[in-house]
ChimeraX commands (.cxc) that place a marker at each C-alpha (Angstrom):
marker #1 position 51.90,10.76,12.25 radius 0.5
marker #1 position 50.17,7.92,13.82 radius 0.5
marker #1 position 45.89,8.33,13.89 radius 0.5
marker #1 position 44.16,8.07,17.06 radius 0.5
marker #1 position 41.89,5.02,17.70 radius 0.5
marker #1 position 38.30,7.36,18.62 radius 0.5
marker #1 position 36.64,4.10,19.51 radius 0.5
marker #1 position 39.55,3.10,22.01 radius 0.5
marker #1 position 40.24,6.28,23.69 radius 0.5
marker #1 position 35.80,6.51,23.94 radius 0.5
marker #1 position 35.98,2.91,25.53 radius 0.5
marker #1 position 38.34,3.48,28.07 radius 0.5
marker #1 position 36.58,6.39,28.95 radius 0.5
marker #1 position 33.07,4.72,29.59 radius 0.5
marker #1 position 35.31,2.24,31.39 radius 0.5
marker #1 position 36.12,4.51,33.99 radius 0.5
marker #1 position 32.68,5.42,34.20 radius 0.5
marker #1 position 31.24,2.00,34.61 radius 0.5
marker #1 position 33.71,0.66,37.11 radius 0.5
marker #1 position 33.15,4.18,39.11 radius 0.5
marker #1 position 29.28,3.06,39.25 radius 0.5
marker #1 position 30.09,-0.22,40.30 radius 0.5
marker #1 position 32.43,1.18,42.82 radius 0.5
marker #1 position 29.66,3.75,44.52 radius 0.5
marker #1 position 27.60,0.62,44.45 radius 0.5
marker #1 position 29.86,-1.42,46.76 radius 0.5
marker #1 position 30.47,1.20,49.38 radius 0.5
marker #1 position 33.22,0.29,51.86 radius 0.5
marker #1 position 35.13,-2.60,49.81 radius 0.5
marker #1 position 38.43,-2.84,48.21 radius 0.5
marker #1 position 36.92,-1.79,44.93 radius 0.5
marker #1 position 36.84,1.79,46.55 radius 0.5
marker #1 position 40.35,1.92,47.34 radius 0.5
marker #1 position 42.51,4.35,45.23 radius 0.5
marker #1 position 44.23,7.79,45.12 radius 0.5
marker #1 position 43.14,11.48,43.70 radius 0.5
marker #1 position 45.22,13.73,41.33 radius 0.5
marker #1 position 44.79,17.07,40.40 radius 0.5
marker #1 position 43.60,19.97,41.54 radius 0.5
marker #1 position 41.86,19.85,45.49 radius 0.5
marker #1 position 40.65,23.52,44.77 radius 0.5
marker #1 position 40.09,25.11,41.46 radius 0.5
marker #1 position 42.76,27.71,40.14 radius 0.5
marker #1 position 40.79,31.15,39.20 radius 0.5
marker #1 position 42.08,33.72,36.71 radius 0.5
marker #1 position 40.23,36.92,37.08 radius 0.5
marker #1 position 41.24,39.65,34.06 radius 0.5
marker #1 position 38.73,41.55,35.20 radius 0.5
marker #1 position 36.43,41.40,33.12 radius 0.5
marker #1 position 36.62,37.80,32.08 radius 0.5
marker #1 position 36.73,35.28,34.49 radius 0.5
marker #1 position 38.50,31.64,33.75 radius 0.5
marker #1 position 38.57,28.92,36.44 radius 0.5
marker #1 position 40.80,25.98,35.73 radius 0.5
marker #1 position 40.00,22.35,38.13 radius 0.5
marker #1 position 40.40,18.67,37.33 radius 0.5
marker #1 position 40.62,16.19,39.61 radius 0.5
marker #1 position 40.96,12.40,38.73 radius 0.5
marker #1 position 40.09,9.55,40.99 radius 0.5
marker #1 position 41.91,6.13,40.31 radius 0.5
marker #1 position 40.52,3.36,42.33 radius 0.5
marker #1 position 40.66,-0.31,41.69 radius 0.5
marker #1 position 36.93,-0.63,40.19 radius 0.5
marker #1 position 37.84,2.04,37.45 radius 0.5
marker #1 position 40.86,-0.18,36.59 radius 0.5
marker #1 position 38.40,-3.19,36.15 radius 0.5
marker #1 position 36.53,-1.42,34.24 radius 0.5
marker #1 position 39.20,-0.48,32.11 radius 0.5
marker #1 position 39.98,-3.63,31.80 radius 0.5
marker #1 position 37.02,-5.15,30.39 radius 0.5
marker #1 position 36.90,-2.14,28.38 radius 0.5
marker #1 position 40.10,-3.25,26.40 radius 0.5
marker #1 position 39.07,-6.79,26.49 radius 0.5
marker #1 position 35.62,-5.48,24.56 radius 0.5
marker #1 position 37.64,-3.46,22.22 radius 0.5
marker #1 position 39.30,-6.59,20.81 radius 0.5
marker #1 position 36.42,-8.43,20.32 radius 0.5
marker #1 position 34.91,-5.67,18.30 radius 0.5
marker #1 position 37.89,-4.79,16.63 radius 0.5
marker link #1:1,2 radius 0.2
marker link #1:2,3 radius 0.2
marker link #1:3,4 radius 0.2
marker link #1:4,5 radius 0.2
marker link #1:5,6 radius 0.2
marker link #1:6,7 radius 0.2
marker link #1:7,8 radius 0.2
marker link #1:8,9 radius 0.2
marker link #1:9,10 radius 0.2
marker link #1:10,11 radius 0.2
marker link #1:11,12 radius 0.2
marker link #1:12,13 radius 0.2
marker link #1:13,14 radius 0.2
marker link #1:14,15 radius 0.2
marker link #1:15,16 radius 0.2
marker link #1:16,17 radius 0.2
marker link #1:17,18 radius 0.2
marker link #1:18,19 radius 0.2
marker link #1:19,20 radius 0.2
marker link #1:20,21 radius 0.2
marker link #1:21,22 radius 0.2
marker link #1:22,23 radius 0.2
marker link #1:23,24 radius 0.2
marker link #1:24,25 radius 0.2
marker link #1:25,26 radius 0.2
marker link #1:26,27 radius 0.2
marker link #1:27,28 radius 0.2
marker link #1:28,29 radius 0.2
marker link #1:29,30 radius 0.2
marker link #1:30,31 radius 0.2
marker link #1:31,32 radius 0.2
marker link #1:32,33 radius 0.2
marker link #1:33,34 radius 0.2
marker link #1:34,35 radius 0.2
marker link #1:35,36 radius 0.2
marker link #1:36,37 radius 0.2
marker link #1:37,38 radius 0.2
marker link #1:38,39 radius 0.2
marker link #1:39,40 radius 0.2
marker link #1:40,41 radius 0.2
marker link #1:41,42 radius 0.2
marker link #1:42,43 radius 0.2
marker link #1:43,44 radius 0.2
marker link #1:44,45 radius 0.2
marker link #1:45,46 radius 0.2
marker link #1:46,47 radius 0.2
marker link #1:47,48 radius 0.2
marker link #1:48,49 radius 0.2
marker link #1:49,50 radius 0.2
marker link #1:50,51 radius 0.2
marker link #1:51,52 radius 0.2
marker link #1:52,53 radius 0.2
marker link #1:53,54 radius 0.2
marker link #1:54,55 radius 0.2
marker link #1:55,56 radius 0.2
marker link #1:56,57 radius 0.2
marker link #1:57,58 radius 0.2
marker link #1:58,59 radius 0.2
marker link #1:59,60 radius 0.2
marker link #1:60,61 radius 0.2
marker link #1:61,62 radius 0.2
marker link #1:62,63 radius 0.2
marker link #1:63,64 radius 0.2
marker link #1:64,65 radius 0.2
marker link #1:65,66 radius 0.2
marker link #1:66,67 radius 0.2
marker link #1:67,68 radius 0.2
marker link #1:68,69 radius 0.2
marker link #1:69,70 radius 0.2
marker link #1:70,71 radius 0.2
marker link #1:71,72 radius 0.2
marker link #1:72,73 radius 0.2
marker link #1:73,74 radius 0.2
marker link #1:74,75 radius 0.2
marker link #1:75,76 radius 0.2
marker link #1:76,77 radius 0.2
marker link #1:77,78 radius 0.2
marker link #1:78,79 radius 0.2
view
């Protein structure tokens, strides 16, 4: 059974976060272009007396790639 890499899967995770900043920076360029998955409205699950609601929803655009990408590229340098 093969360990998971913490630092690597918390880098590419701030990547997507950085290169979504940079994207909302640079309104109406290609960096903005992409697709959503998931879930448009969340699923609810009502028991009763226990409510769950279930939503994700993941937006893939070209400036979350980048920052992906510099992401890994940082990860080999500190690695």
């Amino acid at each position: 059974m093969k360990r998971i890499n913490w630092v690597l899967v918390l880098l590419i995770l701030v990547g997507f976060v950085i290169g979504s900043c940079i994207g909302t920076c640079f309104p109406g360029t290609f960096l903005n272009y992409g697709e959503s998955f998931g879930l448009s409205q969340p699923m609810v699950l009502n028991l009763g007396f226990f409510i769950i609601t279930f939503g994700l929803e993941i937006n893939i655009t070209i400036a979350s790639i980048l920052g992906v990408i510099i992401s890994l590229v940082v990860y080999r340098f500190i690695r």
